[in-house]
C-alpha positions as a printed NumPy array, in Angstrom:
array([[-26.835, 118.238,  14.886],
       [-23.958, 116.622,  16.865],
       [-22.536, 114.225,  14.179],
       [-20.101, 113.104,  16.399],
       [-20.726, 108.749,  17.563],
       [-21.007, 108.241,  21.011],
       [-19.061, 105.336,  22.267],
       [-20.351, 102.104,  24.303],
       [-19.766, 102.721,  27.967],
       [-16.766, 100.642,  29.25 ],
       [-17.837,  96.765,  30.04 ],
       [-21.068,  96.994,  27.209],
       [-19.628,  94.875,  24.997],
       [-20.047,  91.15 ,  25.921],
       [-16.659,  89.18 ,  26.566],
       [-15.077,  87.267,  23.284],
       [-15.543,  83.777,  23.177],
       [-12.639,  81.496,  23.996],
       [-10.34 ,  79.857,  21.492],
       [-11.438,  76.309,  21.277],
       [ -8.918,  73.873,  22.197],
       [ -8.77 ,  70.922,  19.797],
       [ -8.938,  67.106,  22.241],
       [ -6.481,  64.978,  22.223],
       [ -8.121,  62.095,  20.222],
       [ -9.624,  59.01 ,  21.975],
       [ -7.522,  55.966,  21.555],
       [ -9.093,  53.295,  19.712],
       [ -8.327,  49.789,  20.41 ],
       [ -7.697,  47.796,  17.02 ],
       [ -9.911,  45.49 ,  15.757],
       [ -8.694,  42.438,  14.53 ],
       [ -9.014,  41.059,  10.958],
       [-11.472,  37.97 ,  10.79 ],
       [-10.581,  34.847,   9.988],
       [-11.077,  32.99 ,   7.468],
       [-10.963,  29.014,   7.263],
       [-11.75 ,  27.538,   3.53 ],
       [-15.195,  25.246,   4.217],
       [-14.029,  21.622,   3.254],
       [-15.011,  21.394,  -0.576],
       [-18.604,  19.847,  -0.477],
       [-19.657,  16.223,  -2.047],
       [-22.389,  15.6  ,  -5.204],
       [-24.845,  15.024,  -1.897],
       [-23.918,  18.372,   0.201],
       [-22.105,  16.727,   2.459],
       [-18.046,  17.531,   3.127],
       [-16.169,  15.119,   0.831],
       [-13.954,  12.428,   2.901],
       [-10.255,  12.279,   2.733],
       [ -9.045,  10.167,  -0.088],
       [ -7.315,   7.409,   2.456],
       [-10.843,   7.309,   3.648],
       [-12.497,   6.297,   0.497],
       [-10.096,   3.978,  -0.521],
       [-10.381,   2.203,   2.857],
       [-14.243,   2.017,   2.281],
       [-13.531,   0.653,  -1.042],
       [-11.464,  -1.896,   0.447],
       [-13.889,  -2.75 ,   3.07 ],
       [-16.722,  -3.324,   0.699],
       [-14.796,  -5.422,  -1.822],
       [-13.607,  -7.707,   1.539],
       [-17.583,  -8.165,   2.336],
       [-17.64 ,  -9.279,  -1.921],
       [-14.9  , -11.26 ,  -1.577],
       [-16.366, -13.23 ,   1.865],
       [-19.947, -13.788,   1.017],
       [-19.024, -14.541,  -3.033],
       [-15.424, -15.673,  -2.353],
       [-15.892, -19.236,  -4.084],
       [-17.63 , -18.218,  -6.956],
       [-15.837, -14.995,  -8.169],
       [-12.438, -16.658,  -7.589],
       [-13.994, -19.893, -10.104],
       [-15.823, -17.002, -12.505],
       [-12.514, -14.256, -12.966],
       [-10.738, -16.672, -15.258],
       [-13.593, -16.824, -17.676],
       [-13.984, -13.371, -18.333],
       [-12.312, -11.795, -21.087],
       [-11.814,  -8.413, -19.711],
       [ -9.845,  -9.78 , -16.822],
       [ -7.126, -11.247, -19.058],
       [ -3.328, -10.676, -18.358],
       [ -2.7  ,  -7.451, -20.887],
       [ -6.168,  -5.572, -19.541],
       [ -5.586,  -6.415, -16.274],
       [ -1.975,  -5.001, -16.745],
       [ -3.628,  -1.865, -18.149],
       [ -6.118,  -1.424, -15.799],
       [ -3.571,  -1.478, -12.62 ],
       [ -0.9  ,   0.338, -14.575],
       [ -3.538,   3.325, -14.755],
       [ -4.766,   3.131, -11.265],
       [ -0.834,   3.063,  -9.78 ],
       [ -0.452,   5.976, -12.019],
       [ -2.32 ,   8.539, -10.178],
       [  0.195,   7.937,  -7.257],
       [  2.93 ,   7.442,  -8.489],
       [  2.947,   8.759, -12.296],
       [  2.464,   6.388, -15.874],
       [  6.475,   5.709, -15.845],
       [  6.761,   4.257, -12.009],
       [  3.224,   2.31 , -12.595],
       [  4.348,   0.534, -15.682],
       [  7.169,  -0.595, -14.158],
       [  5.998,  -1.675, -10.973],
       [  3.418,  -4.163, -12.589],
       [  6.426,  -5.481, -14.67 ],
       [  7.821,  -6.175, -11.833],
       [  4.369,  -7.944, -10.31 ],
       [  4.15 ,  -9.716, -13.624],
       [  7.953, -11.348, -13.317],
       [  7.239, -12.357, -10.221],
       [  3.872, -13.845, -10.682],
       [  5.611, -15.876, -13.757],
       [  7.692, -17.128, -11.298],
       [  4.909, -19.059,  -9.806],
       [  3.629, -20.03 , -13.351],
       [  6.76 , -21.483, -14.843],
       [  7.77 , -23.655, -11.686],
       [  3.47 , -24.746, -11.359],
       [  4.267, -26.235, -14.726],
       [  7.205, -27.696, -14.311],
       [  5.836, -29.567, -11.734],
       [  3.273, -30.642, -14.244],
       [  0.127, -28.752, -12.689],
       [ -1.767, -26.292, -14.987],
       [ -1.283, -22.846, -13.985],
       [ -3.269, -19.943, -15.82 ],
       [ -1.379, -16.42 , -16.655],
       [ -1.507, -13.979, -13.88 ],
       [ -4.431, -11.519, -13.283],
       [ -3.71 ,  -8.682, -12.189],
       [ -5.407,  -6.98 ,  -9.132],
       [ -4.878,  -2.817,  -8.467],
       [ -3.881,  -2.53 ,  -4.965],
       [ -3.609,  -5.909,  -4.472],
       [ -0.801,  -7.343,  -6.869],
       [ -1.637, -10.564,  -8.687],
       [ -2.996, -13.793,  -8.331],
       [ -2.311, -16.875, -10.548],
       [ -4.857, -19.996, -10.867],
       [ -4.06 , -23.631, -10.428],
       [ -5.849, -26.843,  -9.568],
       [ -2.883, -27.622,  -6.681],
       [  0.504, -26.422,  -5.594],
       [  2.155, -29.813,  -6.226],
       [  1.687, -32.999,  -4.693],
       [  3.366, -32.609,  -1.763],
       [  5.056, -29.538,   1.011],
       [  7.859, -29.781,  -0.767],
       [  6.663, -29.001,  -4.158],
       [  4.613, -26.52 ,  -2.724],
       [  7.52 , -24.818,  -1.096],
       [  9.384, -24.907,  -4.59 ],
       [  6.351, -22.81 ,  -6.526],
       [  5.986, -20.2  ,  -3.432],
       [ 10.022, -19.564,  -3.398],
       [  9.895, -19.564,  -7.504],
       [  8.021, -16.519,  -7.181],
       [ 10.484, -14.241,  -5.059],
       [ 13.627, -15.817,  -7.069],
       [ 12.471, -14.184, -10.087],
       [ 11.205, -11.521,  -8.842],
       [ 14.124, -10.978,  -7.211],
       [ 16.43 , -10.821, -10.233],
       [ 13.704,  -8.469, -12.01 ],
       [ 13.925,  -6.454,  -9.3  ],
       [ 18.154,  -6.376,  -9.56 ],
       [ 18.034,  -6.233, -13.332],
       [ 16.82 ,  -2.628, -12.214],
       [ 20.422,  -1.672, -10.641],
       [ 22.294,  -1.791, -14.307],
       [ 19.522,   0.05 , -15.937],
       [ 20.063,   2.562, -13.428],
       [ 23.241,   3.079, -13.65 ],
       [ 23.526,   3.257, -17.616],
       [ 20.651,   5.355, -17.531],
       [ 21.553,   7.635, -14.949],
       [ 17.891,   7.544, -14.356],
       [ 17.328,   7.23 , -10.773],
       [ 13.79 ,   6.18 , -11.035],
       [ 15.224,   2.518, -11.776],
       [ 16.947,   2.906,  -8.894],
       [ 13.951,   3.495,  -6.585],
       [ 11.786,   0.395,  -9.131],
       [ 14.28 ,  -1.716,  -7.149],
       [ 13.924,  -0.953,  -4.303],
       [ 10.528,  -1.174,  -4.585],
       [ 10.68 ,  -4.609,  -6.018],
       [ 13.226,  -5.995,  -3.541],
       [ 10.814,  -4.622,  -0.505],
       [  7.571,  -6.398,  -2.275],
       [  9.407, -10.142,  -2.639],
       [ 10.646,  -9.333,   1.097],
       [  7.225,  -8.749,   1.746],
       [  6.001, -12.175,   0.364],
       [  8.45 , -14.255,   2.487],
       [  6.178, -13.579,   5.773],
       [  5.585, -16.708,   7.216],
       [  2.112, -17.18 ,   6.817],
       [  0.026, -18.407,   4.343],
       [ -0.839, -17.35 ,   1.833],
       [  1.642, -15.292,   1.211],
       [  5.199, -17.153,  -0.466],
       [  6.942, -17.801,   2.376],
       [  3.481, -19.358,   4.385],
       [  4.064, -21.868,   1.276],
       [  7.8  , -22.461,   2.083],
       [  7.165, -23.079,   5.769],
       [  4.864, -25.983,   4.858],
       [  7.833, -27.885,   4.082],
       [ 10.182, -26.242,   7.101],
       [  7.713, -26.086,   9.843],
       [  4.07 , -25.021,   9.031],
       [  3.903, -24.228,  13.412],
       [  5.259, -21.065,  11.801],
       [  2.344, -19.87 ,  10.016],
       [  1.065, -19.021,  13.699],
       [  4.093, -16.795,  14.741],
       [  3.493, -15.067,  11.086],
       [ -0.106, -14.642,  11.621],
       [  0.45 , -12.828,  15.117],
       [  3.093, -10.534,  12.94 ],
       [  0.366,  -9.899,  10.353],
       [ -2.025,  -8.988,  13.192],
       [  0.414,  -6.936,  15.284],
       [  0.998,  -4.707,  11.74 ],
       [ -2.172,  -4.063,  11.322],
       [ -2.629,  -2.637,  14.666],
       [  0.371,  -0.771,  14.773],
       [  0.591,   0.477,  10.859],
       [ -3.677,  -0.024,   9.87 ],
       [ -3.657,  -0.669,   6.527],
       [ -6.923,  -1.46 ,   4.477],
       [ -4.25 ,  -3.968,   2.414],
       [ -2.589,  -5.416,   5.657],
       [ -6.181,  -5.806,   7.749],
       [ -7.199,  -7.6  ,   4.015],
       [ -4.546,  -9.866,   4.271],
       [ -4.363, -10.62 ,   8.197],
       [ -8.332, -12.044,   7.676],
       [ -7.283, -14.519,   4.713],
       [ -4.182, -15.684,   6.816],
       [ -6.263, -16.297,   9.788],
       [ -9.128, -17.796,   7.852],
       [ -6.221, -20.032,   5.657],
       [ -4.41 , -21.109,   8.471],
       [ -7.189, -22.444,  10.999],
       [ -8.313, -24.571,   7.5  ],
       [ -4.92 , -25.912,   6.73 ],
       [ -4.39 , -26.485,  10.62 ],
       [ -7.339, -28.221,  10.829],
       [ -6.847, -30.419,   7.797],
       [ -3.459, -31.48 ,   9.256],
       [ -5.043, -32.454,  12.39 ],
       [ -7.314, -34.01 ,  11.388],
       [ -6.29 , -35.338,   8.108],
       [ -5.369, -38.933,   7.655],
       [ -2.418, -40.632,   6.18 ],
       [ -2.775, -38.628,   3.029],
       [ -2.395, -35.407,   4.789],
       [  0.275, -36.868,   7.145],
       [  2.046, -37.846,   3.693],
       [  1.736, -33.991,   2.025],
       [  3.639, -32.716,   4.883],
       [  6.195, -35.21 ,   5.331],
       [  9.378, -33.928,   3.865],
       [ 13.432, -35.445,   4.602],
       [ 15.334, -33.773,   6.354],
       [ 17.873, -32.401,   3.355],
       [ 15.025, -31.252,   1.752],
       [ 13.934, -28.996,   4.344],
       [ 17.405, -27.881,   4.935],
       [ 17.458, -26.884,   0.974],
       [ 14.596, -24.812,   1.668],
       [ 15.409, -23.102,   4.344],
       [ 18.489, -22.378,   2.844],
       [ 17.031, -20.917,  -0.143],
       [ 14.191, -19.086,   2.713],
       [ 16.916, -17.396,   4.402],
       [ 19.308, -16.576,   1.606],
       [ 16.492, -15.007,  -0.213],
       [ 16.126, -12.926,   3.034],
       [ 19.221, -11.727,   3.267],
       [ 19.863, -10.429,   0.035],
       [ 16.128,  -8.857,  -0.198],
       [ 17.65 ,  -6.78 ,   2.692],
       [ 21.384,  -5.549,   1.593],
       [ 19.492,  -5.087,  -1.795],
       [ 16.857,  -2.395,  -0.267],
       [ 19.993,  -0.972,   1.55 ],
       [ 22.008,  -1.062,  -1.347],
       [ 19.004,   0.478,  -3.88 ],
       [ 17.765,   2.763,  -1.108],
       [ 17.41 ,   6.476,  -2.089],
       [ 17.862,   9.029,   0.999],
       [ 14.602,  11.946,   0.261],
       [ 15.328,  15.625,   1.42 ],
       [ 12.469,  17.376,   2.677],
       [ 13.751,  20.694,   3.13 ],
       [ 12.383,  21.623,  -0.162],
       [  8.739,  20.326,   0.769]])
């Protein structure tokens, strides 16, 4: 036996298969990272929940309705009832300014209201009319009730100016307090107080000044009315629009009733010339301190830190 192995003829053997060449991988483009926006937090109905400037103007606009189609009779009926009296009032707009601007700020912004409010009050009884103690509105400021405003322009210019005069020096009394304090929250209280008696001297009823022009020259109230008006287009405000439809409702009745108003009404108005002189002394005066005081009280903010 031939134990010898025979050996594959030359070209049996099949050829090796190749080395396999690893691809170059396939670019992938990225994908980007979705986005996403929070959903706007939903209201007690499933439905997204307004901006807060939007409620509050609602507010406003349904209390204005109230106050139109009930005017008369709520402004007759507040007096009566207890929980509107001066100290719960007080409380009750203390903790509504508080949630913007903090408990501190809010109580002394409506002791500043109040001083000016007994402004009115303690010159309505020195002219001998009966005035009740203010009433406090949130959002609004204050209102005081009396039978009249004196028996005349004069006297009626006398309790709208009494208002801003005390307020005023509340409002300064701030400054000292300030400065011994080192507290500059005082500082910014008047400020605050100086701009809200500045306020009040717009020309137009029935805001304080409106009450001194009827003893300087009530043809005023129409050139404050149009600035009333032109604020609320250019700043809209549910508190400015408020006020813009009392002056225009105020001022075509007390137009009116001077038109058309007999010797009685001719009388009211009539006031001599150094009288009106004194009061638009006092007008202006008050004016021009109101200003240098909000320069001199006025705090500069940074907003880099916002």
């Amino acid at each position: 036996m031939d134990d010898r192995v025979s050996t594959p003829p030359p070209g049996w053997l099949p050829p090796a298969a190749p080395t396999p060449v690893a691809a170059a991988p396939t670019p992938v483009s990225p994908v980007p990272a979705p986005v996403y926006e929070p959903a706007p937090s939903p209201s007690a109905f499933g439905e997204p929940e307004r901006p807060w400037w939007r409620r509050l103007g609602g507010a406003l606009f349904a209390a204005l309705l109230v106050v139109v189609k009930f005017g008369k009779v709520a402004l007759l009926a507040l007096p009566k009832l207890k929980l509107l009296t001066t100290s719960g009032s007080m409380l009750v707009s203390v903790a509504a300014y508080s949630l913007i601007w903090g408990w501190w700020f809010a109580l002394g912004f409506v002791i500043l209201l109040f001083v000016h409010e007994m402004g009115h009050v303690i010159q309505l009884r020195r002219e001998g009319i009966e005035a009740s103690a203010p009433v406090f509105i949130p959002f609004m400021g204050a209102v005081v009730w009396a039978k009249s405003l004196g028996g005349n322009a004069l006297a009626e210019a006398r309790v709208g100016l009494a208002g801003p005069v005390l307020g005023s020096i509340g409002a300064a009394l701030c400054i000292p307090l300030a400065d011994v304090t080192g507290n500059e929250m005082f500082r910014a209280l008047a400020f605050t107080g100086f701009f809200l008696n500045l306020f009040n001297l717009l020309p137009v009823v029935p805001l304080d000044g409106g009450r001194a022009m009827a003893a300087m020259s009530p043809w005023l109230w129409f050139l404050g009315f149009f600035g009333i008006v032109l604020a609320a287009f250019i700043a809209p405000n549910p508190i400015i629009i408020i006020i813009a439809v009392f002056a225009g409702l105020e001022t075509y009745r007390r137009w009116q009733a001077r038109k058309n108003g007999g010797e009685e009404v001719r009388a009211y108005y009539k006031v001599s010339p150094r009288n009106r002189l004194l009061v638009a002394a006092v007008y202006l005066g008050l004016i021009a301190l109101l200003v240098w005081g909000m320069d001199a009280t006025h705090l500069a903010r940074d907003f880099s830190d916002v």
